[in-house]
N, C-alpha and C positions, 0 to 999 in steps of 0.2 A: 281220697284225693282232697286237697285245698278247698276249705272254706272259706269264703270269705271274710267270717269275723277271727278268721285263726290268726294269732300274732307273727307266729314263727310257721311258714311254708312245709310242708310236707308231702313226701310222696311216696306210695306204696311198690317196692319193686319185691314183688314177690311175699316173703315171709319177711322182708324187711322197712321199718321204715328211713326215707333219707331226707336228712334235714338240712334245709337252708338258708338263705336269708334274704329279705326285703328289702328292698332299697327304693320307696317309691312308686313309679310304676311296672317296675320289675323285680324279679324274683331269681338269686342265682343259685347253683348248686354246683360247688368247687369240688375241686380232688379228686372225685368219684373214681377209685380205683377200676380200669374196662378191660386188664390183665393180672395174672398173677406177678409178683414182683421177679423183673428179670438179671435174680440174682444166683448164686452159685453153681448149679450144673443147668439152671436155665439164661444165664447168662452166655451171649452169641449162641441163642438157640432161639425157637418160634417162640413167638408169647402164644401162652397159654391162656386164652378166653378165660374171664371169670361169670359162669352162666347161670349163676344162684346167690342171691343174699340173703343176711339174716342175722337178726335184731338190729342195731341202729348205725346209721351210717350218716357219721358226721363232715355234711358237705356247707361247712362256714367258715373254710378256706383255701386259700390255695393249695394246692397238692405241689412237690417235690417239681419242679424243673429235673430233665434229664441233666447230667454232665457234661458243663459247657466246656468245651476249645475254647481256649484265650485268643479270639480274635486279634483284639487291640484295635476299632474298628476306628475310632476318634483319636488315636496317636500320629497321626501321619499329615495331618492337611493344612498347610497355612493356616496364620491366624485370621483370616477374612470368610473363608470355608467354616472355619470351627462354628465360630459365632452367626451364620445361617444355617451352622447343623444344630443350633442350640435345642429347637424345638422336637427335632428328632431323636436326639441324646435324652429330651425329658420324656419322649413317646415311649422310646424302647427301655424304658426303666423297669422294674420288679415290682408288682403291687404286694404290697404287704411284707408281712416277713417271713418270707421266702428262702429254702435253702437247698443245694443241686443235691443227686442223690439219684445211683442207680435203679432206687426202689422209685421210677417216675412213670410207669403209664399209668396215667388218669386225664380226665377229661371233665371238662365245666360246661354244664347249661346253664344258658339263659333265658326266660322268657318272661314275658309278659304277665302280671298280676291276674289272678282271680279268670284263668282261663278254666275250662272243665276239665274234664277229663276225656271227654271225647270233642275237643278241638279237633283235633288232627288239622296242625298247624306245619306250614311245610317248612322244611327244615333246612340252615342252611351248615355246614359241615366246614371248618376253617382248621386248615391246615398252615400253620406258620413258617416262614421263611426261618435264613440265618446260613445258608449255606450247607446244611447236612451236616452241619458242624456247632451249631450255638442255637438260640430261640427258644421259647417255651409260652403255654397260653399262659401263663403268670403275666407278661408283660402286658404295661398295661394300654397301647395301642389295640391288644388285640383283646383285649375282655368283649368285647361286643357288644357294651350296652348303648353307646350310642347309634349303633346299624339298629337295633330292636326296639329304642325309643323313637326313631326316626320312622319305622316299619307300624307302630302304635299313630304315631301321626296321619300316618298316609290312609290308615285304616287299612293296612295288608300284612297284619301281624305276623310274625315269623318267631318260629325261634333256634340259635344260634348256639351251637354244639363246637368246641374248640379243644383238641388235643393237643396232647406228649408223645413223642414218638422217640425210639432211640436214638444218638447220632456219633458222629467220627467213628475211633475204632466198636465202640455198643453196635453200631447198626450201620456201618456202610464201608466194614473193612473186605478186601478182596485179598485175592491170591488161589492158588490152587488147593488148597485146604481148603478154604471157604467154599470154592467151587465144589470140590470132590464130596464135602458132607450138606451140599442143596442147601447149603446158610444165607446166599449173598442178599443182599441189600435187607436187611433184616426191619432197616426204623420203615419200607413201604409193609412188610408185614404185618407190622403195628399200627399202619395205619387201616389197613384193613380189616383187622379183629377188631377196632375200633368204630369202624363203618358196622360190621357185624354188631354191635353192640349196639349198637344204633335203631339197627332194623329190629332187634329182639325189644326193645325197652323204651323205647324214646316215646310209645302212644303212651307209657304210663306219665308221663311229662306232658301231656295234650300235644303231642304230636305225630305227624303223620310218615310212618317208615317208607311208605312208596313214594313221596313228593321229598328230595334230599337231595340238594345241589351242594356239591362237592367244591370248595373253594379254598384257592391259596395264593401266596406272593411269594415271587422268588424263588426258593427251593421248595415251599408248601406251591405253588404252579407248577413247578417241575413235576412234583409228587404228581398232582391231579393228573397231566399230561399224562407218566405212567399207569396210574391209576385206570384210566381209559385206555391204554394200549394191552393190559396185563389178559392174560384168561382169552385169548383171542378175541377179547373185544366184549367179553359178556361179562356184564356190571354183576349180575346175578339178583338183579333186583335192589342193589346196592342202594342207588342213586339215579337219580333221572336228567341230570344237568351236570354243566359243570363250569368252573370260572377260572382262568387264568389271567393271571394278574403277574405281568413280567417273569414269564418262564418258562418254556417247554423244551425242547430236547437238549442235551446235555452233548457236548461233544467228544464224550468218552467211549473206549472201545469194548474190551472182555474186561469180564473180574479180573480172570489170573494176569492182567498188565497192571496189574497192583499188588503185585508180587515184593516188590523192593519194600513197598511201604508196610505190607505184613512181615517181610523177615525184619525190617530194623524193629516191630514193635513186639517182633519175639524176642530180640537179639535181648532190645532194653529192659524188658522186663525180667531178663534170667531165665527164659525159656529156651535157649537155641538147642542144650542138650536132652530135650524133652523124648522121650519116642513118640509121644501125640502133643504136638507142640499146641491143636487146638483145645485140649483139652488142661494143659495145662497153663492158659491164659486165663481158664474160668476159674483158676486155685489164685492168680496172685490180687492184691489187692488194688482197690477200684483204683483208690488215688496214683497207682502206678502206670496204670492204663491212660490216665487222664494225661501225666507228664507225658508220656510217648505220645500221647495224639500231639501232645503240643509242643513237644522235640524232633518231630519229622522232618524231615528234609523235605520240602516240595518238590522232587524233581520233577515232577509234572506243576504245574500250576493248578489243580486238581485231586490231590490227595483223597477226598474223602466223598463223592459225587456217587450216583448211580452209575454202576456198568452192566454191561450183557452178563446175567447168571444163566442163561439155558430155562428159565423158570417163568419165576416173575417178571423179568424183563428179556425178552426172547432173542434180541439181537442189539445191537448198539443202537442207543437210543435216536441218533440221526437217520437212521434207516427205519424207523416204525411209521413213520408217515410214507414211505417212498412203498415199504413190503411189509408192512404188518396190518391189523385191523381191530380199527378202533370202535369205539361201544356204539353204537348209535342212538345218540343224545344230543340234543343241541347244547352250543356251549356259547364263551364269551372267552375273547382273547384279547390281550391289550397290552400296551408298552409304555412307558415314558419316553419322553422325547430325548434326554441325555442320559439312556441305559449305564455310558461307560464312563463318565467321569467321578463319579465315586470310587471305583476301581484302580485307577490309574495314576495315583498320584505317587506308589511306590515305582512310578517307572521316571521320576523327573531328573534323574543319572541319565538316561537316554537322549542324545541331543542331535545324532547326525542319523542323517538315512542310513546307513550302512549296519549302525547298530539298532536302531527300529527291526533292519532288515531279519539279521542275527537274532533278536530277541522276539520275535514276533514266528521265525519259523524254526527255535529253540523248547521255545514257551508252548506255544499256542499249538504248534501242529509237530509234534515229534516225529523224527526224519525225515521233513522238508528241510529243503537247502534255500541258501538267501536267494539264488535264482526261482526256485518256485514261487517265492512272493511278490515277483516283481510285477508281474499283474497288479496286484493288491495295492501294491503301493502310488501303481499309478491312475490307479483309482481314487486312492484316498488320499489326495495333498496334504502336504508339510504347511501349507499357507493356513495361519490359525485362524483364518476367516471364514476357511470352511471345515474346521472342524466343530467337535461339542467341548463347553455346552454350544449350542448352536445358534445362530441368530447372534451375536453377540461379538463378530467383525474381531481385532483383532484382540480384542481384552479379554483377559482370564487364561495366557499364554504362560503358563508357568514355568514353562521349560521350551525348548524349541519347538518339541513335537507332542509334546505335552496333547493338545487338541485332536492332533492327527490321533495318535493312540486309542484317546478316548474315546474319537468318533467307530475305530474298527473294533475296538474292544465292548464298546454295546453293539454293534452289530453284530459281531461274533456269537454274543453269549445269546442275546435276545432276539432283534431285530429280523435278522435273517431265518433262525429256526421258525418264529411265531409265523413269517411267511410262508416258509415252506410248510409248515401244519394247514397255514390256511389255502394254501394251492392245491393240495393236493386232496383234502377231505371236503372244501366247502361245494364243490362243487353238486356234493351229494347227499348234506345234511346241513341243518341250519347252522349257522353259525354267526356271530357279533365280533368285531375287531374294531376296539379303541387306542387313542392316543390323548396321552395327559400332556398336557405344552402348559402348567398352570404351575406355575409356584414360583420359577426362577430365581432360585436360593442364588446368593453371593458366588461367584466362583465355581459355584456347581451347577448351574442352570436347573432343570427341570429332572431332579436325580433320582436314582435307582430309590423304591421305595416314594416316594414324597406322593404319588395319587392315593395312598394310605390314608393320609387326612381326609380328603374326602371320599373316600370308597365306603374308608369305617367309620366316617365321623359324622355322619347326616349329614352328607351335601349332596349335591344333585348327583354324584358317581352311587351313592348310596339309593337314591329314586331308585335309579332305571334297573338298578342290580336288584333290588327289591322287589322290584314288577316281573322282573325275570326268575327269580328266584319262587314265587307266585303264580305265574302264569306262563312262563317256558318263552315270555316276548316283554322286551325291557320297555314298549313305550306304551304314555297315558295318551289318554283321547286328544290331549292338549299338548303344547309341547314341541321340543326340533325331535323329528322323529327318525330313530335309531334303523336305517333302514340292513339286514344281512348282508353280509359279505359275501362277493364272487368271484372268482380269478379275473372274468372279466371285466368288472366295474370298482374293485377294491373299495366298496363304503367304508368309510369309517368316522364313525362320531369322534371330535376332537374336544376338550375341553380344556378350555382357554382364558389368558389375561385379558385386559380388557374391556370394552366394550358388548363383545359379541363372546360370550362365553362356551355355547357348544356352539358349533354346526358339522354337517357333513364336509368329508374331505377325500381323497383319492388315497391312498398307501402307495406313494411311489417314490418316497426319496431313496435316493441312493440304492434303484434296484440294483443296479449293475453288481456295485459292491458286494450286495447282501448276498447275492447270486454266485458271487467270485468265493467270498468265504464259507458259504454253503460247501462248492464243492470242494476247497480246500478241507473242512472238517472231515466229511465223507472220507477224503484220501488220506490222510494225517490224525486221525481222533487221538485225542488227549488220553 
């Protein structure tokens, strides 16, 4: 283990050693391969744990990003939008020189300088967003050194473990193939040998395998959500916590309704006359696979998401809080306050209710008719004073219903699901439910992502995760204190503009609606 007068950081895993590098009061170790590479006959196949090393293992940089989808996430948004996404645009950037590449499960620690070897330092486990389609710990919002410099401050040191997982068609293509050979949602796989790799090696790091709070945003919260629903509910000693940070159930139904999207990306890639069309997807080349992920047709708004494989994910994910059963762990749940207008801005074509109507039960819920939505819609006004971003009366109407959209499109994906996980489980396990109302970018109010700055950046979202992530309860002896969430009392910490930056709040805007699109997903899954 690490000396302290050592220059360059070292640690012993096994018959190997892995080097990394210093940076002050921390210490990271990049790349660290926690799978075989998932390339030719293990491509769309389980990753295969790597459960022995030997001679030196060069962790002083980044490892491969998986193969990202061409999002195009900053082509779309007025010039007023672009320019308060500026700081976002420079978070989500590549540290170093960095290059995508199917050979991508690996995983970076961080921790803290000149710790022992028997810290046993409790660990927190960061799963990153992007959709199941783009992200990687490369970027550099998510390195984690300032949560673990912040965690050195507090005097409740942690240390902070970030993977690579597969995504689009690599890890979360469906269809009946995928279904029939037990393949589907392959990148939660990967995060799971990854959690496994964790519990095997992470005390040789000074840290502690049994204390390991699983954390993500976005589609890394989606993940965790599954993560806890998988295995009927048993971590396996996994993980003892867990944090979700905007995202839990997905409102999609079976693998095989991802059918279309697996035959165009056999069609496209010269496979349709295959006799095993699955087998001959792992013969053609990566960068071909990559075009078809990013030639598909959305006919869903959902291409590449978790569905029900019969497996790993037991039923459609909207139904695992209602009939499934989850780990028993306390957790944290939380939202931003304008979930959907980051989303929404390729909807500014849409200007009459008629066509909201059409595209909203086209899109959003497949074979609902504009009659079914009419609920919804009379829930959720055309008037942009009550739409998101929110608080914000009639400005930042970009389009007629611009607002409206935006307001049902975070509830849809977010709002409403993280409700109903919390109605239905808190009642019987600890649980936290936050709300970010802090930033209010230009045009995008308080957006998808932006509690990121300070979740990961040492601010006070950073404290209370830290304290929980340490002691299973986010508040200090001082301080607005974080009280659990209950069906009946809905706490929720808010953290705010202002004057008065946290306090306690109720969760009740817009139940009505939340509760309308709940059960339209339910009836309609994407």
């Amino acid at each position: 283990m690490l000396q302290s007068h050592e220059a360059v950081p070292t640690v012993q895993l096994g018959h190997a050693t892995v080097v990394g590098v210093r940076n002050g009061s921390l210490e990271s170790f990049l790349g660290i391969p926690y799978a075989q590479p998932p390339i030719g006959d293990l491509r769309l196949s389980f990753p295969q744990r790597i459960e022995s090393y030997h001679g030196t293992v060069n962790a002083t940089a980044y490892g491969h990003p998986c193969l990202q989808q061409a999002l195009n996430l900053f082509g779309s948004f007025p010039p007023e939008v672009l320019q308060g996404l500026k700081p976002l645009q420079e978070a989500m950037a590549l540290s170093g020189n960095v290059t995508e590449s199917e050979d991508c499960l690996n995983l970076n620690v961080v921790r803290p300088t000149k710790i022992s070897a028997d810290a046993m330092l409790p660990v927190v486990f960061w799963i990153h967003g992007g959709g199941f389609a783009a992200g990687s710990n490369a970027i550099s919002l998510y390195n984690g050194t300032a949560f673990v410099k912040r965690a050195v401050e507090l005097d409740e040191p942690v240390i902070y473990v970030a993977l690579n997982y597969r995504l689009h068609v690599m890890g979360f293509l469906g269809g009946k193939e995928i279904q029939e050979a037990g393949l589907g949602n392959l990148g939660l796989h990967d995060q799971r040998a990854a959690l496994r790799w964790v519990h095997q090696f992470i005390s040789a790091f000074g840290g502690d395998p049994s204390r390991v709070t699983i954390w993500g945003e976005s589609a890394g919260a989606i993940s965790v959500f599954l993560q806890l629903f998988t295995n009927n509910g048993n971590s396996e000693g996994l993980f003892r916590a867990g944090i979700m940070s905007s995202g839990f159930a997905v409102p999609t139904g079976d693998i095989t309704e991802g059918q279309d999207v697996y035959d165009f990306v056999v069609d496209h890639v010269g496979c349709s006359n295959a006799t095993d069309t699955l087998r001959c997807l792992r013969t053609v080349p990566a960068d071909r696979l990559l075009t078809a992920a990013n030639t598909v047709s959305p006919g869903s708004a959902l291409p590449f998401l978790p569905r029900a494989d019969g497996s790993f994910v037991k039923m459609p994910p909207m139904h695992l809080p209602l009939n499934g059963k989850i780990a028993d762990v306390p957790f944290i749940a939380g939202d931003v306050k304008d979930e959907g207008t980051f989303f929404s801005f390729g909807t500014l074509n849409i200007t009459t209710d008629d066509e909201v109507a059409s595209y909203v039960s086209s899109v959003w819920f497949p074979g609902a008719s504009p009659s079914d939505v009419n609920t919804l819609l009379e829930l959720y006004s055309s008037d942009p004073a009550a739409g998101s971003p929110f608080d914000t009366g009639k400005a930042n109407a970009f389009s007629p219903q611009f607002k409206r959209i935006a307001a049902m499109q975070g509830d849809w994906l977010f709002h409403a699901p993280r409700r109903l996980l919390l109605d239905k489980v808190s009642a019987n396990q600890v649980a936290y439910n936050f709300m970010s109302a802090r930033g209010n970018f230009p045009g995008i109010g308080d957006f998808h992502g932006s509690d990121l700055f300070n979740a990961l950046g040492g601010g006070d979202m950073s404290d209370y995760f830290i304290r929980f992530v340490r002691h299973l309860n986010p508040n200090a002896a001082t301080g607005v204190h974080w009280p659990p969430y209950k069906p009946t009392t809905r706490s929720t910490l808010q953290f705010n503009e202002g004057s008065i930056l946290l306090d306690v709040t109720t969760d009740e805007q817009r139940l009505a609606g939340t509760k309308e699109l709940t059960a339209l997903a339910l009836r309609f899954p994407a």
